[in-house]
C-alpha positions as CSV (number, residue, x, y, z in Angstrom):
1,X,-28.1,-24.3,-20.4
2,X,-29.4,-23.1,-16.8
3,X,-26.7,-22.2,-14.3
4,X,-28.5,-25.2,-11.9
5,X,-28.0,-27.7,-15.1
6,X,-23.9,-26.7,-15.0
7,X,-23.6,-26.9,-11.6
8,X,-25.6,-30.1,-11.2
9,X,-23.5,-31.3,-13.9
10,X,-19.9,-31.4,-11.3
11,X,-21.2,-34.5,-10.0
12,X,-21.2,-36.1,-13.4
13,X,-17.5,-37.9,-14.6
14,X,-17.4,-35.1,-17.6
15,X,-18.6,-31.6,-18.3
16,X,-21.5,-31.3,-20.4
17,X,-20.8,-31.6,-23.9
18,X,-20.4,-28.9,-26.1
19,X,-19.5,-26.2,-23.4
20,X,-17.4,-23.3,-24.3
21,X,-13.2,-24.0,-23.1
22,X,-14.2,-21.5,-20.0
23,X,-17.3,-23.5,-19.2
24,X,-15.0,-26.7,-18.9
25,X,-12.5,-24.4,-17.0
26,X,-15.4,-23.6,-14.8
27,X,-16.7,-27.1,-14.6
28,X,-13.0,-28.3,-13.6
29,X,-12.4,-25.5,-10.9
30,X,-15.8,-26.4,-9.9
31,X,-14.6,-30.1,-8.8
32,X,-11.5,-28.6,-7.3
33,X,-9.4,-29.7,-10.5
34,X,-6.8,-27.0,-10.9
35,X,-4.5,-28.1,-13.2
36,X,-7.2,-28.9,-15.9
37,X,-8.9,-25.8,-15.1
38,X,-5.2,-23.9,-15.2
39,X,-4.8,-25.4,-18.5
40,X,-7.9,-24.6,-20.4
41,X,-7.5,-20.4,-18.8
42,X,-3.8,-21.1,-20.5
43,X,-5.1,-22.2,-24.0
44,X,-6.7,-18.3,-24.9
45,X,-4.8,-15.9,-23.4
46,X,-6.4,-13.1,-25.2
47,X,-9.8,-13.8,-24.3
48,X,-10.7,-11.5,-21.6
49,X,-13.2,-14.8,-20.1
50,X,-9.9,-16.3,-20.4
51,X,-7.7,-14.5,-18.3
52,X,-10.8,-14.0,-15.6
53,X,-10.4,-17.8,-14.9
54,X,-6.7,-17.2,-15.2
55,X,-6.7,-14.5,-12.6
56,X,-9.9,-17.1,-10.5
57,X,-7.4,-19.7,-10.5
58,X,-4.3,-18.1,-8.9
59,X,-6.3,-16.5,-6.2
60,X,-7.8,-19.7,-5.7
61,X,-3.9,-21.3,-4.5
62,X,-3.5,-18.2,-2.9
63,X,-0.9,-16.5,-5.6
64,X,-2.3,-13.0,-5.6
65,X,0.2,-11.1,-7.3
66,X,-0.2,-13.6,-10.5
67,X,-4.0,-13.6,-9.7
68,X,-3.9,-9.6,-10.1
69,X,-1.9,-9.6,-13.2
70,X,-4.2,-11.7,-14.6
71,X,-7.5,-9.4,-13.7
72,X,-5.8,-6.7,-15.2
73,X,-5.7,-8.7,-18.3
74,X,-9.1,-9.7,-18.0
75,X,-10.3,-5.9,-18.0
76,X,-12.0,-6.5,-14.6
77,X,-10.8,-5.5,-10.9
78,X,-9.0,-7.5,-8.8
79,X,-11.5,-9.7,-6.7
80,X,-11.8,-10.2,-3.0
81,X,-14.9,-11.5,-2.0
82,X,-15.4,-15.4,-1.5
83,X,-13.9,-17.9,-4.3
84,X,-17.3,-19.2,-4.3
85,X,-19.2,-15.8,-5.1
86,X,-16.7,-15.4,-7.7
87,X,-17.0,-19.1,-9.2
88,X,-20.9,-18.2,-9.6
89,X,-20.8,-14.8,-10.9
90,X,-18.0,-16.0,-13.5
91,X,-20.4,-19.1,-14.5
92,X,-23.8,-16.8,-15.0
93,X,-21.4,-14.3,-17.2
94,X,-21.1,-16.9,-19.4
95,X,-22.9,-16.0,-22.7
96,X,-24.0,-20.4,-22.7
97,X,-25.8,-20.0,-19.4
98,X,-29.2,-18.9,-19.1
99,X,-30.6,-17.9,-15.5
C-alpha cells in the first residue's frame, strides 16, 4: 500500500485490513489513540519496529527518559525533531508501504 492510501485511511472507523501490528500502531497514533497504539508497541518487544513505536509513543506524552530507553532498544537514536516528521518517516520504513 502507498503511504497516501495509509494516511487517507485515519479517517476511516478501522485500519486497513491486513496491516502489520506496527502499521495498526501507526494508524492508532495516527488518530491520536495512545493507548491502542501503546498496546500494539507492547505486544513485540523484540521487534526493533516495535520498540521505535514504543520509544514514538512515550515522547509523544512527553516521557523522554522511557522514550530513550526505548530507542536504544529499537537500535536507532533518540529523536528530536517534530512528532509528525517522525510519525512519517516511521510509516514509509515500513516494509508494507510503497512510496
Amino acid at each position: 500500500m502507498t503511504y497516501e492510501f495509509f494516511v487517507a485511511s485515519l479517517a476511516a472507523p478501522e485500519p486497513p485490513a491486513g496491516v502489520s501490528d506496527v502499521l495498526r500502531g501507526l494508524w492508532h497514533a495516527g488518530r491520536q489513540e495512545w493507548n491502542p497504539a501503546h498496546q500494539l508497541a507492547q505486544a513485540n518487544e523484540q521487534d526493533a519496529l516495535h520498540n521505535w513505536l514504543h520509544a514514538y509513543l512515550h515522547r509523544q506524552e512527553g516521557d523522554l527518559g522511557n522514550a530513550a530507553y526505548w530507542y536504544r532498544r529499537a537500535g536507532r537514536p533518540v529523536v528530536t525533531g517534530p512528532l509528525v516528521q517522525e510519525w512519517e518517516d516511521m510509516v514509509r520504513a515500513q516494509p508494507d508501504i510503497t512510496s
